[in-house]
C-alpha positions, 0 to 999 in steps of 0.5 A: 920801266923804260919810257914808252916811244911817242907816236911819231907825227907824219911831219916828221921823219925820227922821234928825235927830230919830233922832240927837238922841234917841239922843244925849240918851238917853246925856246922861241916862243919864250924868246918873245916873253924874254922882248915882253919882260924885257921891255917893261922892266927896260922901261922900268930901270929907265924911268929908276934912273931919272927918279931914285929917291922916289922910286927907293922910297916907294919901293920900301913900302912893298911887302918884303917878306911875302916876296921873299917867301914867294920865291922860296915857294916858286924855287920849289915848284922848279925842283918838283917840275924837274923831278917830274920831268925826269919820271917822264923821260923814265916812264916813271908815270907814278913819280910824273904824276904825283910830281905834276899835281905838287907844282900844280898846288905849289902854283897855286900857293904862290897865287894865294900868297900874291893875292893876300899881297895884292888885298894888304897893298890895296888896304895900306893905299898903295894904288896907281893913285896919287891921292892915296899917298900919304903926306909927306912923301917925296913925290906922289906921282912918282910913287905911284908910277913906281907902282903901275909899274909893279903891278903891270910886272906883277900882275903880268907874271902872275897870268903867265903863272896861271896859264901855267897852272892850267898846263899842268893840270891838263897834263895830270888829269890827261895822264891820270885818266891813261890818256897820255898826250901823243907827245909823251915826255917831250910835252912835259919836257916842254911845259917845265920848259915853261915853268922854269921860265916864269920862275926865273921871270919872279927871281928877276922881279925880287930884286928889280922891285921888292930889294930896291928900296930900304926896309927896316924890320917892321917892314916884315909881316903878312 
């Protein structure tokens, strides 16, 4: 079934040209969170250079295998948000629909995940705080700017992943109650745009953070 034209916006003179400034419009907006990213782990790598052994160090304490597993969870929601794309541009609603409430809880997964993270950092005492370091680390200021830096990157990917959630649930309860959005495809087109984004934003922080330090095997558990 071929895919049902938008309702084409007075502002506009084809639905080509609808689409297209639709889609640019979120390239330039993820253009600004490229600057918003970009400055922070900037700031980040800057302050590595100046301290390696502590940040190393402290790096080694994050939990790898939930990062690790995380990033498989999240490259899976990319392959169903494509795939969703591609039921919309089809007029495949059935395969968009089913496709968008996988990313959905996919999503959602990921946050469940992040957040055991956040309660196991909280209990080993990995905290902004100096004083929750243990003895015999290098340099406990240092350590724990290294994690103010992770949980500002972290936590901030973690809302843009949320906000995302939210698109997606409004485009499947829209869809699902035959409401399409006047933008048809190219609002799907344009959230998965979205999706991708902060997906690429987590394969970015993998390494950045979680593969800087030195883990052994007793560092992989939940």
């Amino acid at each position: 079934m071929p895919a049902e034209a938008p309702v084409l916006e007075p502002q506009f003179a084809t639905h080509e040209q609808q689409r297209s400034a639709s889609v640019l419009g979120m390239w330039v907006f993820l253009a600004t969170e490229v600057l918003l990213f970009g400055g922070i782990v900037t700031a980040f790598l800057m302050t590595r250079v100046f301290y390696p052994h502590d940040f190393e160090k402290a790096a080694g304490r994050l939990n790898v295998l939930i990062g690790g597993v995380n990033t498989l969870v999240l490259l899976a929601s990319s392959l169903a948000m494509a795939v969703a794309v591609h039921g919309a541009q089809t007029g495949r609603r059935g395969l968009m629909l089913w496709c968008l409430g996988l990313t959905a809880l996919i999503g959602a997964a990921f946050l469940g995940l992040k957040g055991y993270e956040y309660y196991a950092d909280w209990r080993d005492g990995l905290v902004p705080r100096t004083d929750r370091f243990e003895p015999g680390d290098v340099n406990p200021y240092r350590l724990a700017l290294f994690m103010m830096f992770y949980f500002v990157l972290t936590g901030l990917h973690a809302v843009h992943l949320s906000i995302g959630i939210g698109l997606v649930g409004w485009l499947v309860v829209r869809t699902a109650r035959g409401a399409y959005p006047r933008a048809g495809a190219t609002a799907t087109e344009v959230i998965g745009l979205y999706w991708h984004f902060v997906d690429v934003v987590w394969i970015f922080l993998l390494p950045v953070l979680y593969l800087s330090g030195h883990h052994t095997l007793s560092d992989l558990h939940f």
